[in-house]
N, C-alpha and C positions, 0 to 999 in steps of 0.2 A: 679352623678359626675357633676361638673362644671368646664370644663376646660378651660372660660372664666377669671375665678378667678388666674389663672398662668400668668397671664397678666398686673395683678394689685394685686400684694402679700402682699402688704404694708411695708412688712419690710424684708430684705436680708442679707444672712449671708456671708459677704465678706470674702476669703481672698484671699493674695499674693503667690509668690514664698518663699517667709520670711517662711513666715508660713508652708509652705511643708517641708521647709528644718527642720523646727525643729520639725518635727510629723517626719520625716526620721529620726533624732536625737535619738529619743524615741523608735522609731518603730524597725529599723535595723541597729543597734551599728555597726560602721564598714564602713556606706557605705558614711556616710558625715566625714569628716575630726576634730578629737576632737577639736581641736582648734577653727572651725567655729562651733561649736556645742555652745563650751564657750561663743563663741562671742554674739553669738544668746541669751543667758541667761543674758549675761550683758544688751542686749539691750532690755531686757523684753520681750522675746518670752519663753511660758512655756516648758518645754521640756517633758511637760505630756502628751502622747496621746490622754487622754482625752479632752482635754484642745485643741483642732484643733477644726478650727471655723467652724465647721458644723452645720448642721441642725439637726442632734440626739446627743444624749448623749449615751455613751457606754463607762463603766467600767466594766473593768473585772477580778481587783484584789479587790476589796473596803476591807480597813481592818478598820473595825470603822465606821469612817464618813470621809467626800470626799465634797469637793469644787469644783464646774468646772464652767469654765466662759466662757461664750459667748459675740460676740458683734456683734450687731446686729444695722445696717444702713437704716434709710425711705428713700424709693421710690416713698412715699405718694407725692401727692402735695398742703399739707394743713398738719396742727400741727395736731397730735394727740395722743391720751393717752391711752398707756395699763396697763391692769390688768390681773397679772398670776396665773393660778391653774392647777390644775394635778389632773389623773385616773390612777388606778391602783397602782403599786409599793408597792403594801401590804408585810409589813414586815419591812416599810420604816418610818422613819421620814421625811421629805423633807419641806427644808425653803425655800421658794419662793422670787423671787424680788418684793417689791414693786410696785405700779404705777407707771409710768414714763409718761413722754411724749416727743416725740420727733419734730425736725423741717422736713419739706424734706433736704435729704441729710447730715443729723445731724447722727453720731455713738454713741450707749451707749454700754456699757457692764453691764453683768447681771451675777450673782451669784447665782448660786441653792448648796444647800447643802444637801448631801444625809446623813443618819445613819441610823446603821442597828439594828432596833429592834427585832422581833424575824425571824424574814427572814431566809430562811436553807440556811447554810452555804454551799459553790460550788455549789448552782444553779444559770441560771439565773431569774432572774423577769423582769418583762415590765412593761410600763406605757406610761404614755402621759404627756408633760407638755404643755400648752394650752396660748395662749397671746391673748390676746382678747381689740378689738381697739376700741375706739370711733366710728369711721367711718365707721366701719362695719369688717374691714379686722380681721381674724383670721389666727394667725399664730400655726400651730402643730409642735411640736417636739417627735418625739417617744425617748425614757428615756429604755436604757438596763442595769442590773447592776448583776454583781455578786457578794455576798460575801465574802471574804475567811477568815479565823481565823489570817493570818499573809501575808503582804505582801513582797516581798523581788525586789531588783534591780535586771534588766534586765542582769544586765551582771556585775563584779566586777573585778576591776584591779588587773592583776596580781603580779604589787608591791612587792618588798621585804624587808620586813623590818629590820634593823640593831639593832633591838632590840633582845634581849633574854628574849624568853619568858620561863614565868614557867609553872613547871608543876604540876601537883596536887595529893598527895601521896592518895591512896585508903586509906577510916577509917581516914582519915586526915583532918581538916580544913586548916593546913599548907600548903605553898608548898614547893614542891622537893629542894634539892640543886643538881643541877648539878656535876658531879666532875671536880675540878678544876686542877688536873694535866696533863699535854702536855703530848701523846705519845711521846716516844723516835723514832729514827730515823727508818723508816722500822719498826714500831710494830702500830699495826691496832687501831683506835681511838677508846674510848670506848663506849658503846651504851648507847643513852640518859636512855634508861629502869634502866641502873644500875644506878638507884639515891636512895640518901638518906633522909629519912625522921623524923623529931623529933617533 
């Protein structure tokens, strides 16, 4: 160990209250106010979980391939310039950022991109993705992902829609016609099942 090195990390993952409020967004539908959730997205906060500016990466629906950014601020006090690579995440394709270099006090953002090649589908996998400075500083990020075959939203409005939908007759590429006559007064509506099909 060198716990000297927590002293001088070279580069830091900041963030605000902004940035909680919209990892709360994502994270637990309900407890920030939809409206300030919107607000949050107009003004460019991701409302991805993943996408909270940490120091690891952790997905845990990936359907395909996956984007997540980070940005990352020197504390250096001298310019300097990293280059990124990664261990592990077998199963993975993974695009890395390019070189950069920063000033002290300067912010960049960076973009890793994950796809899944043949990685088992509902585990997770590990990794490392690795920033490596001119000046010596090395910055670690541990990288967690799980596959899934389909991702879907956290939660879906209950919304009602004033459309009529159809429906789709069995042995049929048509669909249903609904019956279109009005009960009379006192006599019970008829059930969507009785539809007709041609």
């Amino acid at each position: 160990m060198a716990p000297n090195s927590a002293a001088d990390p070279g580069l830091v993952f900041d963030s605000g209250w902004l940035d909680w409020l919209a990892f709360l967004c994502a994270t637990t539908p309900g407890v920030v106010a939809p409206a300030s959730c919107t607000a949050l997205a107009g003004m460019g906060y991701s409302l991805d979980a993943s996408d909270m500016n940490s120091a690891s990466i952790a997905i845990g629906d990936l359907a395909g391939t996956q984007t997540v950014t980070r940005r990352v601020t020197s504390v250096s006090d001298a310019d300097e310039t990293y280059t990124a690579s990664y261990t592990g995440l077998t199963g993975f394709s993974v695009t890395l950022p390019g070189a950069f270099t920063v000033t002290p006090g300067e912010s960049v953002s960076l973009e890793v991109g994950l796809t899944r090649t043949t990685a088992t589908l509902n585990t997770y996998t590990g990794g490392q993705l690795t920033l490596t400075g001119s000046l010596g500083h090395v910055v670690r990020i541990p990288v967690v992902v799980q596959p899934v075959a389909l991702a879907v939203p956290a939660a879906v409005s209950p919304g009602r829609s004033r459309r009529r939908r159809a429906a789709w007759c069995p042995r049929s590429s048509r669909p249903a016609r609904w019956p279109t006559t009005r009960p009379t007064a006192g006599a019970r509506s008829p059930r969507r099942t009785r539809c007709s099909c041609r």
